[in-house]
C-alpha positions as YAML, in Angstrom:
chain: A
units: angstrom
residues:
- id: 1
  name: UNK
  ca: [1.54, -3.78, -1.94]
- id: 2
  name: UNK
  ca: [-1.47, -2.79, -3.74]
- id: 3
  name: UNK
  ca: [-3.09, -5.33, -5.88]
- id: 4
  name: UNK
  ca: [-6.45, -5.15, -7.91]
- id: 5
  name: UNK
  ca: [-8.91, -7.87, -9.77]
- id: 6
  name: UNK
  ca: [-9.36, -6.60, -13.14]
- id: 7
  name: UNK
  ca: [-11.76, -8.20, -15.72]
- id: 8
  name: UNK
  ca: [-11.98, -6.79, -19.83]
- id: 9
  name: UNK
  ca: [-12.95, -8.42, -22.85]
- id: 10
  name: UNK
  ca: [-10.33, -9.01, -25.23]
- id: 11
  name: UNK
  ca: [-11.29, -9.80, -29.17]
- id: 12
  name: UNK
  ca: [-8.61, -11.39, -31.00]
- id: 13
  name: UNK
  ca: [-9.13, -11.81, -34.83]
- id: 14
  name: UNK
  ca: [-6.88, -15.33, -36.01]
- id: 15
  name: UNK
  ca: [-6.80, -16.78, -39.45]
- id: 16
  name: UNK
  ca: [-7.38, -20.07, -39.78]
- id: 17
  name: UNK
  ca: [-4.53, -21.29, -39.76]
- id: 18
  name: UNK
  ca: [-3.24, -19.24, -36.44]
- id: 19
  name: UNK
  ca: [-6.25, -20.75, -35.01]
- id: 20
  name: UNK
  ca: [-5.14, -24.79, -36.17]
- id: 21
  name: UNK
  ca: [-1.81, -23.72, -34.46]
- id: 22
  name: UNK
  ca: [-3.09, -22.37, -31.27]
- id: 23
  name: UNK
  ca: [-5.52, -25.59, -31.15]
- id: 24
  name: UNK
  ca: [-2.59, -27.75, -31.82]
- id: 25
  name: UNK
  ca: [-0.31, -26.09, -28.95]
- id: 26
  name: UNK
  ca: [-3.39, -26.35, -26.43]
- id: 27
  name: UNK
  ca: [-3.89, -30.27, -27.21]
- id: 28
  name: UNK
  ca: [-0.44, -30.91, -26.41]
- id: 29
  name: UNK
  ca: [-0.12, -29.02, -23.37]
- id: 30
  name: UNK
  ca: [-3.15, -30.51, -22.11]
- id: 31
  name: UNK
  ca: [-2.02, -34.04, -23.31]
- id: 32
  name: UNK
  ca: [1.93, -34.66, -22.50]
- id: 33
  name: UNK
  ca: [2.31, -34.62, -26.34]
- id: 34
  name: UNK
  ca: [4.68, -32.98, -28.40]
- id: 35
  name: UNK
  ca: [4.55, -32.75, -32.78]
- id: 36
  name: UNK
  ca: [7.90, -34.53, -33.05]
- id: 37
  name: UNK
  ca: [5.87, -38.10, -31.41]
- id: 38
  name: UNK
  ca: [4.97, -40.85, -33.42]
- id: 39
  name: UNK
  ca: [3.08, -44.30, -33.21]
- id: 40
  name: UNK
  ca: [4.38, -47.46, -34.69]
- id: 41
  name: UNK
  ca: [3.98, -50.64, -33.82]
- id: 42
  name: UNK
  ca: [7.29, -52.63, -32.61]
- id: 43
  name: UNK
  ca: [8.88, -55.06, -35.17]
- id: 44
  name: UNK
  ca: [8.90, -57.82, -32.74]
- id: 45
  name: UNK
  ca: [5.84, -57.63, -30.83]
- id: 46
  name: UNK
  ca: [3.57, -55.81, -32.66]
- id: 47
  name: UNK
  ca: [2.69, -53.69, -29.93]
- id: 48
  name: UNK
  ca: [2.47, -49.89, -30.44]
- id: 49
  name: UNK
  ca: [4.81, -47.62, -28.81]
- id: 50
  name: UNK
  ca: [5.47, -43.95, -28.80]
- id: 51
  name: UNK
  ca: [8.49, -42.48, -30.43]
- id: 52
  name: UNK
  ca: [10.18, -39.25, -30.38]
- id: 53
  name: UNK
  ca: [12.14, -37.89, -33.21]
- id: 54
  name: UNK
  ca: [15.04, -35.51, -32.42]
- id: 55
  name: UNK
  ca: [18.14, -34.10, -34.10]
- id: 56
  name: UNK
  ca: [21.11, -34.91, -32.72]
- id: 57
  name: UNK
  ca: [24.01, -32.39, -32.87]
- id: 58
  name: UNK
  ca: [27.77, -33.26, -32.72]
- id: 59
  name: UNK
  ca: [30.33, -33.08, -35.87]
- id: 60
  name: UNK
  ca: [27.37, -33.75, -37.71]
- id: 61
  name: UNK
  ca: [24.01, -33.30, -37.38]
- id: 62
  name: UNK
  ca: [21.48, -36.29, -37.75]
- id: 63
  name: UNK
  ca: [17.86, -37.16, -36.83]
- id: 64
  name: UNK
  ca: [17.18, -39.92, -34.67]
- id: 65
  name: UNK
  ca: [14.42, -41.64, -32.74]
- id: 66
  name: UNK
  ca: [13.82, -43.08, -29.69]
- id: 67
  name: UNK
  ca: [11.30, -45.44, -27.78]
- id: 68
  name: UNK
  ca: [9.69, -43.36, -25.46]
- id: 69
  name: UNK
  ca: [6.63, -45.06, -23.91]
- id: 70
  name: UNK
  ca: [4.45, -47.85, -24.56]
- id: 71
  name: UNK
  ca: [1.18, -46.19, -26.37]
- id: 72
  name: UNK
  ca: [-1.69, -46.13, -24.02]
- id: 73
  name: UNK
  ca: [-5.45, -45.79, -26.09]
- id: 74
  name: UNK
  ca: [-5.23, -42.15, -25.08]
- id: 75
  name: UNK
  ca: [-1.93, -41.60, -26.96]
- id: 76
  name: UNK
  ca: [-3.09, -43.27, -30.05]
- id: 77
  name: UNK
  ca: [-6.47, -41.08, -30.02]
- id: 78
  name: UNK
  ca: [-4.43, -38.15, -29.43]
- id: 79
  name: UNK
  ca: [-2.27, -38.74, -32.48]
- id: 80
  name: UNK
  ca: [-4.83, -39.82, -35.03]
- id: 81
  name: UNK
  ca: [-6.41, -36.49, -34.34]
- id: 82
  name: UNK
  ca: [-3.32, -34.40, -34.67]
- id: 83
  name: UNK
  ca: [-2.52, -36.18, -37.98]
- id: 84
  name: UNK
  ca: [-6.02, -35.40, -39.21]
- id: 85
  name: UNK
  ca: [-5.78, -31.92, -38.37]
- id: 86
  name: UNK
  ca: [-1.99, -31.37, -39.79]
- id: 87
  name: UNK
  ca: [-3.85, -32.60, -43.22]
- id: 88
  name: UNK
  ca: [-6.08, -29.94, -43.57]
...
């Protein structure tokens, strides 16, 4: 087998908005998040907790959400900058 190293410069025009999306896709991949997660605090405790939101499929179909893990300070500064960039 033959292989070869090959370096080029690629330029790639994006609109701003491709370039929110690719930002957005890169911060979750490099954070174990996903868009469909949300922080709220737990009626009982208080504490804040990540959820996940999914749509369930069966006769009917209906969104639900789940507890998925307590929010660490990493989480929750992940999320507030997500929502902040979603806004623009």
């Amino acid at each position: 087998m033959i292989s070869a190293k090959v370096s080029q410069t690629i330029n790639v025009d994006l609109s701003p908005a491709d370039a929110k999306e690719v930002a957005i896709k890169y911060i979750c991949a490099v954070f174990d998040w996903k868009t469909s997660y949300s922080i709220r605090p737990d009626e009982k405790t208080g504490e804040d907790w990540v959820f996940h939101k999914t749509t369930v499929y069966s006769s009917h179909s209906f969104d639900t959400e789940f507890r998925l893990r307590m929010a660490t300070d990493r989480d929750k500064i992940v999320y507030q900058f997500l929502q902040e960039m979603q806004k623009t």
